[in-house]
N, C-alpha and C positions, 0 to 999 in steps of 0.2 A: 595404427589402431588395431590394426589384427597382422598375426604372424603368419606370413603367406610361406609355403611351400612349394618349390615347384618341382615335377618330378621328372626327374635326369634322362638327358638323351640315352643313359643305357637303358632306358623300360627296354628295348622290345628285345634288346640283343640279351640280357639277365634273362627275363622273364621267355624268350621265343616267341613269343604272343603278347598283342595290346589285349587282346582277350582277355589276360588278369583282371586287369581293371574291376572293379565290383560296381554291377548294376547302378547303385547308389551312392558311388562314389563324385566327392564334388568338383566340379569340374574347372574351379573357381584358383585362376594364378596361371591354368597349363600355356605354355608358349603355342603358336599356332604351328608347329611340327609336331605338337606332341596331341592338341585336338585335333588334327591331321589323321595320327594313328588311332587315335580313342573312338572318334565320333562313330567312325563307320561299322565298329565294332559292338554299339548298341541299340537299340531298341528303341527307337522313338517312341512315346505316349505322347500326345498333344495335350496338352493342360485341359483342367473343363473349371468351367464358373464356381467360384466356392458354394458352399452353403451360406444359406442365410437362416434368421433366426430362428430358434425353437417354435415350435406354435403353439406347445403348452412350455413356460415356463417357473411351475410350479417344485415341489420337492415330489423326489418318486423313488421309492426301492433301486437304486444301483448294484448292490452287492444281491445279486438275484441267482434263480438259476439258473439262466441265460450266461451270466458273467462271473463262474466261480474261479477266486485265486487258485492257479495253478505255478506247480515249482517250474523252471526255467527247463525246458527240455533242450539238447544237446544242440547247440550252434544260436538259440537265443542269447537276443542280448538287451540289458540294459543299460542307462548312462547318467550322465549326470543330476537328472531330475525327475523327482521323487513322484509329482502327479504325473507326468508320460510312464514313467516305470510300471507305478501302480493299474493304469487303465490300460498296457500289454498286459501285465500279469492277470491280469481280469477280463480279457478279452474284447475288452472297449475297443482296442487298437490289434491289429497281427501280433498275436504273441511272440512270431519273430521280434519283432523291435524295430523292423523298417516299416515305414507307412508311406502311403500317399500324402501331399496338402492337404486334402478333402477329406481323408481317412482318419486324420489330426483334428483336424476342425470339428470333425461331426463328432469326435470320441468326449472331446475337451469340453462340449456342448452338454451333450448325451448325461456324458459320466459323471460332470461337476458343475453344468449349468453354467459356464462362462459365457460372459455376453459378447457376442455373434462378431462386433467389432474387434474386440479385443484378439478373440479368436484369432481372426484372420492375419491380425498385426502380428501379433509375434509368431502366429504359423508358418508364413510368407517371409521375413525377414530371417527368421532362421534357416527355412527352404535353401531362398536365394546364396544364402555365402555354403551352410554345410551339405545343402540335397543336391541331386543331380536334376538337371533343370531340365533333360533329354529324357532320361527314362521317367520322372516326377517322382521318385523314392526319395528319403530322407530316412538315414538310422537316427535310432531317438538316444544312440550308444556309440561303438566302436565299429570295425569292421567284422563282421562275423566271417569263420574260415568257410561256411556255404557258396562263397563267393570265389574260391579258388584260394592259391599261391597268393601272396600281397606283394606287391609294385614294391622295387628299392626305395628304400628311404632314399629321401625324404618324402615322397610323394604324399598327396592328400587322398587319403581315402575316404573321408567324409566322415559326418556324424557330428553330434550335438557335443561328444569328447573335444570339438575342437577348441582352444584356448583363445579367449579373449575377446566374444565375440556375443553369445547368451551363457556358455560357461564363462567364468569370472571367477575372479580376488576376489576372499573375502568371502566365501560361503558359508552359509549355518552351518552346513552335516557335510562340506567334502572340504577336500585341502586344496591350498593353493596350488596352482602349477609348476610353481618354483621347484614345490617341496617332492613333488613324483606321481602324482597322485591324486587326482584333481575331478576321480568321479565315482570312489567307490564313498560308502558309507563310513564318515570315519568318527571312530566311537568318543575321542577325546570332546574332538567339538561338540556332539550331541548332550554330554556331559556340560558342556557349557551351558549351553540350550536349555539342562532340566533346571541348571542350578540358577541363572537369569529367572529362568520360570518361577521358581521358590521364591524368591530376594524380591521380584516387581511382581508378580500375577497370585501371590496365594494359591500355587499350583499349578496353573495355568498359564499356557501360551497365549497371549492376547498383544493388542496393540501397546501397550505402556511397554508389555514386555522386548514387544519387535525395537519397538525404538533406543532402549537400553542395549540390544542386543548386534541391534545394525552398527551402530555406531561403535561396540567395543571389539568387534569381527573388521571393520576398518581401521581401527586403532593398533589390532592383534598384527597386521599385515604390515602396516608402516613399520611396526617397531622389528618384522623378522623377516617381509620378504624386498629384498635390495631390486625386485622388479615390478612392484606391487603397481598395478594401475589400476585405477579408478576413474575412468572418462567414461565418455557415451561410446557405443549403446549399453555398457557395462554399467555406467550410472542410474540407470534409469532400471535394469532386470535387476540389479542388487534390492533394491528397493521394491521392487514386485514379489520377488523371492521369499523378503522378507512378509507384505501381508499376506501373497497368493494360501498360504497354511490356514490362517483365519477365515479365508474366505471357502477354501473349496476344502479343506479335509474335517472341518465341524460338522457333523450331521444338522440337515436342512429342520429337523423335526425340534432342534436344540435352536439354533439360530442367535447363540448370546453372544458369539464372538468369545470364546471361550476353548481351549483346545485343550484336551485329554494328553498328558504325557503319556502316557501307554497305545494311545491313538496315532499320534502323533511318528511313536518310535517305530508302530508299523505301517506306516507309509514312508516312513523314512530310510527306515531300515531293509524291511522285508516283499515294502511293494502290496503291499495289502489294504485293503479294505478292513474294517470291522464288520460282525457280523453284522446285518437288519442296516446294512448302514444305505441312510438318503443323503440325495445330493442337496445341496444350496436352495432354499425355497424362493426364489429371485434370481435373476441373470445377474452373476457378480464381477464386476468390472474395472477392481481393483483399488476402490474408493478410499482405502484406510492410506496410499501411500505417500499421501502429502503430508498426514498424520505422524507418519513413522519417520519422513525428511524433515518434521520440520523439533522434532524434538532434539537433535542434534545435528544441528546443520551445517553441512560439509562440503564444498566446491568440489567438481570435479579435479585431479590432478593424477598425479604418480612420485615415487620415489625417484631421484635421482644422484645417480652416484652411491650408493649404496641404503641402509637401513637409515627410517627417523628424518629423513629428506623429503617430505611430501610438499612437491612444486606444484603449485596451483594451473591448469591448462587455460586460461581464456578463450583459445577455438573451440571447447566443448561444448555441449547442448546440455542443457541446464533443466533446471523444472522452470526457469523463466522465459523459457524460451522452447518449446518442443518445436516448434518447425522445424530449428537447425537440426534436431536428432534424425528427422527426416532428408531434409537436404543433405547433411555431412553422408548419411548412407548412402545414400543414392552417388552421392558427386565422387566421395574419396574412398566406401567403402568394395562397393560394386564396380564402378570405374576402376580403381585401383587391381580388382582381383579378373577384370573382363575387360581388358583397354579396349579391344578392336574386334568385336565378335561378328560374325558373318553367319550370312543362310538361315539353317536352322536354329543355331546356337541363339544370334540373336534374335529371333523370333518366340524362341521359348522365354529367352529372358525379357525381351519386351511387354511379353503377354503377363509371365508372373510378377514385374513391377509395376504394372497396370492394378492387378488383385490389391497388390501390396496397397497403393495406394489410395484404393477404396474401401479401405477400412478407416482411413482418414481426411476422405471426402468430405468437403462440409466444414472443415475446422477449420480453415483460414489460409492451411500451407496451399503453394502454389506446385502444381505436379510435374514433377523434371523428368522429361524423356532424354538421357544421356545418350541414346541410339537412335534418335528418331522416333518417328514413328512407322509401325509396320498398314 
């Protein structure tokens, strides 16, 4: 399910120093000789309780003076996704590009009125495989060079850049993995994006259009990437990806479910707000993406053996089934990247899969402490 890295017993003798390491680097695959040398060389922060909900969650001025776009100053960085971009370059989030969990949550709130559950689920799930669970940083991009020298390859340095994971096959505006390139803005797909828009929206990015569009972006991948995957948790953000633009980059004052190509290109493109622009007048919670799964309906699987092979998975989590998207996380995806963690480690990680799963308290899934509990 995800591509684990681990980073080479030569760190300390290459580098001189575990010190390289970046603050924010995720700590998710290392053998325990190599969080041996890493651990003591960072900064504990102890988690604290997420936020919870807005307590006004009406539409309000976001692109304010408080939060004017500003161009990317030297060692910022951004990554694979267009609303985290947009609320750094706007000051919603550190315009670094590294943030806290909390820092996330409250921005994603704040900036675009996401509803408080939501928030935390994909805050916390990303967190846990791409952030550092010791220092609680998460880049919302690559490594920035503020952070020293960078660890031999293969090492993981963390970040939302990681493949396969909430980056994914098959995006709107970035390319697959396969192809090199998998988080900058890339102009041919968006060209897709306007001309879908034209052909199903009379202009506009809307839902008929998401679901024409999801589905020819999974179609696009079978037929040219020989690695193309499409399982959970990939199944489930593809399909977020696709309404999250309806829901959070249409001005709250507009609320038709109707998106501005020209709007659209600058949150896509350049990380920007419009001018006068409000957020979502309702906490938005992702509601259209049963809408967008069910117009073309597609099982989880991947390609195998090369292009035009897409094997159907049956362990995947499904939209008929979300618990397992939660169990499989938890059992094969965190287990897998954290077999045996100790002390601190696992205490941080106990605590933030505790958050993780209070965002979906109440739904039926049953809560799996793969460590114990602390």
């Amino acid at each position: 399910m995800l591509k684990v890295s681990l980073i080479t017993t030569a760190l300390v003798a290459f580098c001189g120093s575990a010190l390289a390491f970046p603050s924010y680097g995720s700590l998710a695959g290392l053998s325990r000789r190599e969080l041996d040398e890493i651990l003591p060389t960072l900064t504990r922060r102890k988690p604290v309780n997420p936020p919870g909900p807005l307590n006004f969650t009406g539409t309000k001025l976001v692109n304010d003076a408080a939060h004017p776009w500003k161009d990317l100053a030297p060692g910022d960085i951004r990554g694979p996704c267009p609303g985290l971009n947009t609320l750094a370059s706007h000051g919603w989030l550190p315009r670094s590009g590294v943030a806290s969990p909390v820092q996330i949550i409250n921005a994603v709130q704040e900036g675009f009125n996401m509803d408080n559950s939501l928030a935390i689920f994909v805050t916390y799930a990303a967190f846990l495989v791409d952030g550092n669970v010791i220092t609680n940083e998460l880049s919302i991009g690559q490594k920035t060079a503020q952070t020293g020298p960078d660890p031999p390859a293969p090492a993981i340095v963390g970040g939302l850049n990681t493949h396969a994971v909430f980056e994914g096959d098959a995006s709107m505006t970035r390319g697959d993995f396969f192809f090199g390139n998998n988080h900058d803005f890339n102009e041919t797909l968006f060209d897709e994006f306007v001309d879908f828009s034209n052909r199903f929206g009379a202009g506009k990015y809307n839902l008929t259009v998401a679901g024409e569009l999801r589905f020819q972006r999974i179609q696009d991948s079978i037929a040219t990437n020989p690695n193309f995957s499409f399982i959970a948790p990939r199944y489930f953000t593809a399909y977020a990806e696709s309404v999250f633009p309806i829901d959070f980059f249409v001005d709250g004052r507009q609320a038709d479910g109707q998106l501005d190509l020209n709007v659209a290109r600058g949150f896509f493109q350049n990380s920007s707000m419009p001018p006068d622009f409000h957020r979502a007048n309702q906490s938005m919670s992702g509601a259209g993406i049963q809408v967008v799964a069910a117009a073309h309906p597609i099982q989880p699987g991947r390609n195998v053996g090369g292009v035009n092979n897409y094997v159907l998975d049956p362990t995947s989590a499904d939209f008929s089934n979300q618990c397992l998207l939660y169990t499989n996380f938890v059992n094969q995806t965190i287990r897998g990247l954290y077999p045996n963690p100790t002390e601190v480690l696992r205490e941080a990680l106990n605590i933030n899969l505790n958050f993780f799963f209070q965002a979906i308290n109440g739904s039926g899934c049953t809560q799996i402490f793969p460590y114990g509990q602390n």
